[in-house]
C-alpha positions in Angstrom: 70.9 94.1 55.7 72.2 90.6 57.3 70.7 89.0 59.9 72.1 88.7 63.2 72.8 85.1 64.4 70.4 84.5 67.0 73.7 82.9 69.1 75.5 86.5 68.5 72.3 88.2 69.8 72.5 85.8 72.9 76.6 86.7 73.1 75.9 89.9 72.8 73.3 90.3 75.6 75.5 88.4 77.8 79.1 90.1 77.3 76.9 93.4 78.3 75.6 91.7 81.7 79.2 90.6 82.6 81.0 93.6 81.7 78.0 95.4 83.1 78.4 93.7 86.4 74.6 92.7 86.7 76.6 89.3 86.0 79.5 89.2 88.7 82.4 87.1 88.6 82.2 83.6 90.1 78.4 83.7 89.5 76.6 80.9 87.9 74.3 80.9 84.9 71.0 79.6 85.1 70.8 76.1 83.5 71.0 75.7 79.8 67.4 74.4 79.5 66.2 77.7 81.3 68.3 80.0 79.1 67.0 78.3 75.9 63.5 79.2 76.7 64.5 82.6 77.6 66.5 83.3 74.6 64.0 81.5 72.3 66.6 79.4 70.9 67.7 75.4 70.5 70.2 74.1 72.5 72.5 73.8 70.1 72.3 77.6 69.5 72.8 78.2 73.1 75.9 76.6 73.2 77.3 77.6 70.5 77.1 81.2 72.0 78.4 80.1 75.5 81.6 78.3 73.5 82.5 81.5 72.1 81.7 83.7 75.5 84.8 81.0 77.0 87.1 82.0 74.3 86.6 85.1 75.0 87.6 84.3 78.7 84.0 85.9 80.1 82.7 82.5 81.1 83.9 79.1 82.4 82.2 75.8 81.8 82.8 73.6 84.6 81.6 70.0 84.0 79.0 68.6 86.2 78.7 72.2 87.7 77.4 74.0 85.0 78.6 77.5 83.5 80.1 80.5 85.7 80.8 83.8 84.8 84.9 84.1 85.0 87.2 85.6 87.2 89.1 88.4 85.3 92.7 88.1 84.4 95.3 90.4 84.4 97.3 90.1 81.6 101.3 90.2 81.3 102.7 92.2 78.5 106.0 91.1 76.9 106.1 94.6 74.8 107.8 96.8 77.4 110.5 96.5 79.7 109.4 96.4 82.6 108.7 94.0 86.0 105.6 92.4 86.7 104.2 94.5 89.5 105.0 97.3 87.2 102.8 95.9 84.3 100.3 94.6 86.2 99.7 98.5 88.1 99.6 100.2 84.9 96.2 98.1 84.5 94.8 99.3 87.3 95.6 95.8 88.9 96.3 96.2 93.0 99.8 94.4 93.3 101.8 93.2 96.3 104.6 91.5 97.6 105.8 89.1 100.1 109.8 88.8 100.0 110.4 84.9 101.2 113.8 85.2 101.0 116.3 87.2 100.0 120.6 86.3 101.0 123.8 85.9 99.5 124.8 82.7 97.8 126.8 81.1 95.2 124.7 80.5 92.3 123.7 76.8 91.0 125.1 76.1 87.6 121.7 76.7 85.9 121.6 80.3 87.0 125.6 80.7 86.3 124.6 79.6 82.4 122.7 82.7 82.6 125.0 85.4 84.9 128.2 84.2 84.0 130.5 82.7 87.0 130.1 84.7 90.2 131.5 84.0 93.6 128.5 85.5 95.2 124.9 86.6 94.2 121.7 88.0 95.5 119.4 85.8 95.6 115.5 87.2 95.8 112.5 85.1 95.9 109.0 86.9 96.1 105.2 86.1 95.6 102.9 88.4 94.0 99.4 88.5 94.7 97.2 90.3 92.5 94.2 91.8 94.2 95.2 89.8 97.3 95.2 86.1 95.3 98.8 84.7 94.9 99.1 84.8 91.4 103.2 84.9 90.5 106.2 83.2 92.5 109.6 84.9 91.3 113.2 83.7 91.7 115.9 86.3 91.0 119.2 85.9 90.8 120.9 89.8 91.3 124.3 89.9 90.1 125.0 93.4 92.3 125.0 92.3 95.6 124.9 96.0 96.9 121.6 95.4 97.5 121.3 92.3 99.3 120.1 94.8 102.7 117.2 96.9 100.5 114.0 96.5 101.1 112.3 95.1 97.8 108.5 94.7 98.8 107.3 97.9 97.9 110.0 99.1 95.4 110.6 97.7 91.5 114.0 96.1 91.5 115.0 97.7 88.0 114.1 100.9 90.0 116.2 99.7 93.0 119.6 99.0 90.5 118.3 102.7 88.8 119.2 104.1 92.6 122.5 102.6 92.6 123.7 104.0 89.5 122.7 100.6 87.3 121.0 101.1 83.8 118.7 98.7 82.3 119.2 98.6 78.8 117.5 95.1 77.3 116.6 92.5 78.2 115.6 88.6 76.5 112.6 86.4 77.8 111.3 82.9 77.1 107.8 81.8 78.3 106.7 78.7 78.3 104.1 76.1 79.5 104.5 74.2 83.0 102.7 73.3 85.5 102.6 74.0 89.1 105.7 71.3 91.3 104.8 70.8 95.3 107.0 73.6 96.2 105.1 76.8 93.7 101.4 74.8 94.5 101.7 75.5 97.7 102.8 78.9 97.7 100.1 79.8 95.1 97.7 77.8 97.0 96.8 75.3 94.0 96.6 72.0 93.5 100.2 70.5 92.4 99.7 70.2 88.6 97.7 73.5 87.7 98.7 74.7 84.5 101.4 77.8 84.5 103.3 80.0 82.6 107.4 79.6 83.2 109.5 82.7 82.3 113.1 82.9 81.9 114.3 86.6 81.6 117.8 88.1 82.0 118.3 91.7 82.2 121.4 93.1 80.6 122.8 96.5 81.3 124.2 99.3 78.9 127.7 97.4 78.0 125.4 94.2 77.8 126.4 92.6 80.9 124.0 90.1 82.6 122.4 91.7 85.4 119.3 89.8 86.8 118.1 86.5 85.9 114.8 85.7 86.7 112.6 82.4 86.8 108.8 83.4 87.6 105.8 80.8 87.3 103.1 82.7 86.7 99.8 81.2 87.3 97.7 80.1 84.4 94.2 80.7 85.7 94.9 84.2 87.1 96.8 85.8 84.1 97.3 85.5 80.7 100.2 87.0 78.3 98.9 89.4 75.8 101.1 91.0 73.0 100.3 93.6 70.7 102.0 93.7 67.5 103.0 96.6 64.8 104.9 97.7 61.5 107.1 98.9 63.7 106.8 97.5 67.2 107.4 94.1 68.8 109.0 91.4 66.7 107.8 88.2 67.5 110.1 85.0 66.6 108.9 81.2 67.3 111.7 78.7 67.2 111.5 75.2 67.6 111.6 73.1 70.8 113.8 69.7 70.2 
């Protein structure tokens, strides 16, 4: 029978402490010399065990600091068609949301390249925090101004346009990585520069009209984006970025 790697032994005793919660989130490790006489091990064994217990997203290695056990992140699911506070409470994830604005305006061009050309639409801005940290910031652009009065903090806007008669039937998303401006740092209550995701989503309706365009950075060190792919499921295309 093989031999366990004395590093996997040391992952595996580990992973069960964190997800155990005798290791809490934000704690620290004891120092690397300390662990390597408690695991019986060199340091170069050690560390190859706490390298793979970061890609696993369990611990983070802070330089100078030393090594913490991570925060955990919710993760963003591009296989269902849904809204954010939607996928994040079928995790179990406590979701709210702060409206910071939400009037009638002509659109900018960028968001008319999207919606088509509109006198008039609803624009929505919101912050989500996840388990009370600010995690997403979300522009929408709504082209049914019918429901420029509703109250959107507690209620899914696809559910919203469901309540006026509006079917969801698709809708196309692009993800891809920024970094936090002055405006979004300050409103996710990071420093300007912090690494993000960027999504571009329009929602089209049954006869394939443009609904909703929204722009959400997503913050980087909160969540992650997970998909989960099938025979028969999600198709995943990469194309190339000139």
């Amino acid at each position: 029978m093989p031999r366990t790697p004395k590093y996997q032994s040391i992952v595996a005793d580990l992973a069960t402490k964190i997800r155990g919660g005798e290791l809490p989130p934000g704690s620290a490790l004891p120092p690397q010399k300390v662990l390597c006489t408690d695991y019986g091990v060199t340091l170069a064994t050690l560390r190859q065990a706490l390298r793979q217990l970061q890609d696993e997203g369990l611990l983070s290695q802070q330089a100078g600091r030393g090594t913490f056990v991570a925060e955990p992140k919710a993760a963003y699911r591009l296989d269902s068609l849904r809204g954010f506070a939607e996928d994040l409470r079928a995790q179990g994830q406590t979701v709210s949301t702060q409206i910071l604005g939400q009037d009638l305006r002509e659109p900018p061009a960028w968001v008319s390249a999207r919606l088509g050309d509109l006198a008039q639409a609803l624009r929505l801005e919101r912050l989500r925090l996840v388990a009370g940290r600010p995690a997403v910031h979300q522009e929408s652009w709504i082209a049914d101004t019918g429901l420029s009065g509703a109250d959107l903090s507690g209620t899914s806007l696809y559910a919203a346009l469901a309540d006026r008669g509006v079917a969801v039937h698709r809708a196309a998303e692009t993800v891809q990585p920024g970094a936090l401006t002055d405006a979004t740092a300050e409103l996710l209550k990071q420093p300007v520069g912090t690494p993000a995701f960027v999504s571009d989503r329009v929602t089209y309706g049954l006869d394939d009209t443009p609904l909703v365009f929204d722009r959400a950075t997503i913050l980087g060190t909160v969540m992650e984006i997970r998909i989960e792919r099938t025979l028969s499921g999600l198709s995943v295309q990469w194309s190339r970025r000139d």
